[in-house]
C-alpha positions in Angstrom: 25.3 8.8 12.8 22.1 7.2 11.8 20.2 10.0 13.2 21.9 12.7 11.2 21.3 9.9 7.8 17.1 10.1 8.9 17.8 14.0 8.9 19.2 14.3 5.2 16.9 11.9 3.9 13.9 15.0 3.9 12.8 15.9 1.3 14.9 12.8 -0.3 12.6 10.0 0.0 8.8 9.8 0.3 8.1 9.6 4.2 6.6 5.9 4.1 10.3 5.2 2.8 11.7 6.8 5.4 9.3 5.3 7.4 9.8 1.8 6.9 13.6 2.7 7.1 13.4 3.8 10.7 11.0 0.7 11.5 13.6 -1.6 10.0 16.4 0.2 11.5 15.1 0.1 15.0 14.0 -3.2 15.2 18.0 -4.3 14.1 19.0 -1.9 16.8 16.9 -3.3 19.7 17.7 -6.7 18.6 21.5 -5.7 19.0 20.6 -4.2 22.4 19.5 -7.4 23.7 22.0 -9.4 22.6 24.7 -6.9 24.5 25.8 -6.0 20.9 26.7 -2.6 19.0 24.5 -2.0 15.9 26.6 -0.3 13.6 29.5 -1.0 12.4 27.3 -4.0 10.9 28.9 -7.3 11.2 27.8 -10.2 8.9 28.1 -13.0 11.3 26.2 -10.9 13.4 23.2 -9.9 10.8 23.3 -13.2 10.0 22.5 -14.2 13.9 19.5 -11.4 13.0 18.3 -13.3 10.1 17.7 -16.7 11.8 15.9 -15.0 15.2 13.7 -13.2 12.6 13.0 -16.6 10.5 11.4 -17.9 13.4 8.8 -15.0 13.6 8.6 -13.6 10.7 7.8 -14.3 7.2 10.1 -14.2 4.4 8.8 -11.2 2.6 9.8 -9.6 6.0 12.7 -11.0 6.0 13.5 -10.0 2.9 12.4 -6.1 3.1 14.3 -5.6 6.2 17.5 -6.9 5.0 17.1 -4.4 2.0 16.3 -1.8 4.2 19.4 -2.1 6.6 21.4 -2.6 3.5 20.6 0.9 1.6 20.8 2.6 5.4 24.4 1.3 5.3 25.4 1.6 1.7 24.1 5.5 2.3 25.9 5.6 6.0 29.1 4.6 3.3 29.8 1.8 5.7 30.2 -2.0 4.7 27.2 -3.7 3.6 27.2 -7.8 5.4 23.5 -8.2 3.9 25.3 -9.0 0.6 28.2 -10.9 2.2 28.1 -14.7 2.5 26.9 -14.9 5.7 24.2 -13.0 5.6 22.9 -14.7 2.3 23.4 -18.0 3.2 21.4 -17.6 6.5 18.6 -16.0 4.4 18.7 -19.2 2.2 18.1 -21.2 5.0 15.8 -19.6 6.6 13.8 -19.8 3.3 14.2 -23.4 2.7 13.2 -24.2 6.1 9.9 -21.3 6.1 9.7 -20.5 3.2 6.1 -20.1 1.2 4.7 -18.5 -1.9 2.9 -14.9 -0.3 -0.5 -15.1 0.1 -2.2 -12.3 -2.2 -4.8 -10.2 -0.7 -8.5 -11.5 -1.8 -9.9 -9.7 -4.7 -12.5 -7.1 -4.2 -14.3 -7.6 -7.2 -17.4 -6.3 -8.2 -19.8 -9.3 -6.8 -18.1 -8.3 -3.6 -18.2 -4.5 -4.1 -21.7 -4.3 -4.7 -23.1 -5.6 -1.1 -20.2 -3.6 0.6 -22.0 -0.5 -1.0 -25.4 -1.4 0.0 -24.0 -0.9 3.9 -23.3 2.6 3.2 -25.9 4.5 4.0 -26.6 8.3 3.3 -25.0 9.7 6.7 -21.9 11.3 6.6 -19.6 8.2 7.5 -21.9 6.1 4.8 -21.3 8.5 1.9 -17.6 8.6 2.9 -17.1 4.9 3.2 -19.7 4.3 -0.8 -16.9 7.5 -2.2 -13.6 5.5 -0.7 -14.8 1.8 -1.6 -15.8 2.8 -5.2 -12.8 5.2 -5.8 -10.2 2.6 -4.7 -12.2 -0.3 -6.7 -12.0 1.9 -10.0 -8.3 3.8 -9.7 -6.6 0.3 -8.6 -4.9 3.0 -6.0 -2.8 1.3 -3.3 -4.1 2.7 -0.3 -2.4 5.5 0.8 -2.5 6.7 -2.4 -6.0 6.7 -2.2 -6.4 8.6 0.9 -4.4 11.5 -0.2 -6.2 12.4 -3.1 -7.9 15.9 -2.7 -10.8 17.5 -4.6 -8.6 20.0 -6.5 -7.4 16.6 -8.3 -10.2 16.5 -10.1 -9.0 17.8 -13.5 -11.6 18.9 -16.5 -9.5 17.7 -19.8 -9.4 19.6 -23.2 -11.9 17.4 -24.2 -14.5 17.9 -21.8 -14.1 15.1 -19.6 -13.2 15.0 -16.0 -9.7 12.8 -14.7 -8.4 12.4 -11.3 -5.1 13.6 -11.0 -2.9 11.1 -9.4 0.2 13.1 -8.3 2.5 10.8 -6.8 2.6 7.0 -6.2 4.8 3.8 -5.4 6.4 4.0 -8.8 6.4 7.5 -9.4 8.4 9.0 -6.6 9.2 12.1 -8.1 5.7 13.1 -9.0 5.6 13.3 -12.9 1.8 12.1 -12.1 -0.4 10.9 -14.4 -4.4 11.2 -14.9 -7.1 8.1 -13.9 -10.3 8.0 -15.9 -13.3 7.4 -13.5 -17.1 6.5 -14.4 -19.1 9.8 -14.7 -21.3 8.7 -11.9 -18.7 8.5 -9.4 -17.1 11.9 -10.2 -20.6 12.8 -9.5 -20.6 11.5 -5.9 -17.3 13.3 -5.5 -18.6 16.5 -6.4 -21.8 16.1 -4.4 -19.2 14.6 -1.3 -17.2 18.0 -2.0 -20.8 20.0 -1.6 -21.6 18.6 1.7 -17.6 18.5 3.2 -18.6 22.2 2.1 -14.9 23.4 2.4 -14.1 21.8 5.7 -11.6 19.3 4.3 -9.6 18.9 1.0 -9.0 15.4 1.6 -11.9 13.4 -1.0 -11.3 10.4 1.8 -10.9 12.5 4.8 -11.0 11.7 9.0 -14.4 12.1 10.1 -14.6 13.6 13.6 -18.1 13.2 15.5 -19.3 12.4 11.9 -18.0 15.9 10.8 -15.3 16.0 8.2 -11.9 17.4 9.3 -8.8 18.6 7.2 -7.1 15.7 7.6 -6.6 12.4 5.0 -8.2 9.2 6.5 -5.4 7.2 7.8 -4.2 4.2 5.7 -5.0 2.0 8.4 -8.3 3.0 8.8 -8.9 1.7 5.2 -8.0 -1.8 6.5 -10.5 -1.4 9.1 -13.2 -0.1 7.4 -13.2 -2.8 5.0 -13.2 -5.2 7.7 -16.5 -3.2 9.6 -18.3 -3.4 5.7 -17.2 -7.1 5.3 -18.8 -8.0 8.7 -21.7 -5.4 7.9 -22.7 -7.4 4.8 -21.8 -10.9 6.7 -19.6 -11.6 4.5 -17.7 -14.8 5.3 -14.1 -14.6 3.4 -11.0 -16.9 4.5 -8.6 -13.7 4.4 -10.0 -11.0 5.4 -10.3 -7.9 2.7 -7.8 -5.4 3.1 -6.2 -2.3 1.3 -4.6 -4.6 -1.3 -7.6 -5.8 -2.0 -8.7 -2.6 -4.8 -6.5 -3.0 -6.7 -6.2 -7.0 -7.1 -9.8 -7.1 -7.1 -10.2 -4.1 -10.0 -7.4 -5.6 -11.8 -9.4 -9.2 -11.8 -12.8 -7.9 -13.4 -10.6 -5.7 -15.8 -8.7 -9.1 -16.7 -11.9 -11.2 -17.1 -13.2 -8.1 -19.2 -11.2 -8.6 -21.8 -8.3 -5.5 -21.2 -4.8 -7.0 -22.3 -2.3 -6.7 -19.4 -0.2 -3.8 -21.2 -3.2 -2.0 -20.2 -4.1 -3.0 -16.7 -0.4 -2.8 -15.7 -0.5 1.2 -17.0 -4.0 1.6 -14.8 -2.8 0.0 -11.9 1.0 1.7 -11.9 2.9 -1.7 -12.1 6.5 -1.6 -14.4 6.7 -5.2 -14.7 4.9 -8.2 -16.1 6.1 -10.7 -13.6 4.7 -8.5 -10.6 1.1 -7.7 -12.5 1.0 -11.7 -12.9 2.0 -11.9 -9.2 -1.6 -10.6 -8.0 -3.5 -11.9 -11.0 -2.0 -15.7 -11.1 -3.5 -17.0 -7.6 -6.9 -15.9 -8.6 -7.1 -16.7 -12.6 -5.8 -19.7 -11.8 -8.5 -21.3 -9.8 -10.9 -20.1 -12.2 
């Protein structure tokens, strides 16, 4: 049953969707397996069971995700959904009485951070890939797997003369209307110099680099993480979380904040539909200030 739903949902849903469906799914379904129980049809006494195991190792947002996961999988299976039920809920409360803690938001990667991360690239292929991804995430706010799937054909020359980015499917925009990101001149520079020396070999702007040679293949996401961290530590950089994907775009949206740009405007950059989550990344940060 659940393997025929992951089937239809091709082509349905964007695959880090489907993704984290499976993820969610399987982890439910090897916690059933343990405790000698069936997985579907759900039970709420018995997701609720789930709930309290996972508050002891997990954190709330977690929590939180995978109930909503298992909860569309069943509402699409056309099955009952418990996560909604009183059971289910109430062990969620408790679980975030008793763990419960405002999420920690990813440390900005502002410009007084940016700038000594750059001065670690150096003019070798990895270096000019790593100076291209750190300034292209820092400037489009791009989450990062958004990032790494731009290509060089996204670079669009408008009616006016100028040159956009061409952002063609995100978070928030799951059916790819798109929508075009304005980037410093000098940077679309790099880009077109990077496309000169990837010389055809990859379409991916932020591709895999094999034996320092570019490949036709997007960088994975993960590596973003990890590269950050190798830059951070490159510049000896001392931070008390480390920087991480997340960090573009809270760190872009900071400086354009302390610039002066009204919100209405950094929410349209950045892709967020809502005031309240914009604030979410900002309020940690501007608040300490």
């Amino acid at each position: 049953m659940i393997g025929e739903l992951f089937e239809r949902f091709d082509g349905a849903y964007a695959e880090n969707t489907i993704r984290a469906y499976r993820s969610d799914f399987n982890d439910y379904a090897g916690w059933c397996d343990k405790q000698g129980l069936a997985a579907l049809p759900p039970n709420g006494a018995q997701l609720a069971n789930y709930v309290t195991d996972m508050a002891s190792r997990l954190c709330i947002a977690t929590i939180q995700r995978r109930l909503a996961s298992l909860g569309s999988l069943f509402r699409l299976l056309e099955l009952n959904d418990p996560t909604k039920g009183a059971d289910c809920q109430l062990a969620f409360k408790r679980a975030r009485r008793r763990y419960g803690a405002p999420p920690k938001q990813a440390t900005p990667l502002t410009r007084e951070l940016l700038e000594p991360l750059l001065d670690t690239c150096d003019n070798s292929v990895v270096g000019r890939r790593d100076r291209i991804m750190l300034r292209l995430g820092y400037h489009s706010l791009r989450r990062r797997s958004e990032l790494v799937a731009f290509r060089f054909d996204d670079l669009i020359q408008t009616p006016a003369g100028t040159v956009r980015l061409h952002l063609r499917r995100s978070k928030t925009d799951q059916f790819g209307q798109g929508k075009q990101l304005a980037l410093p001149a000098d940077l679309i520079d790099q880009i077109s110099q990077w496309r000169q020396t990837v010389n055809g070999r990859s379409d991916f702007i932020v591709c895999t680099l094999v034996n320092q040679q570019p490949v036709n293949r997007p960088l994975e996401p993960a590596r973003v993480n990890q590269i950050l961290r190798q830059r951070q530590a490159m510049a000896g950089i001392k931070l008390a979380k480390p920087l991480s994907g997340h960090s573009f775009r809270v760190g872009g949206a900071l400086d354009l904040l302390r610039q002066g740009m009204p919100l209405e405007k950094i929410m349209l950059k950045g892709g967020w539909k809502s005031e309240s989550t914009a604030l979410r990344y900002l309020r940690e940060w501007v608040d300490e200030e």
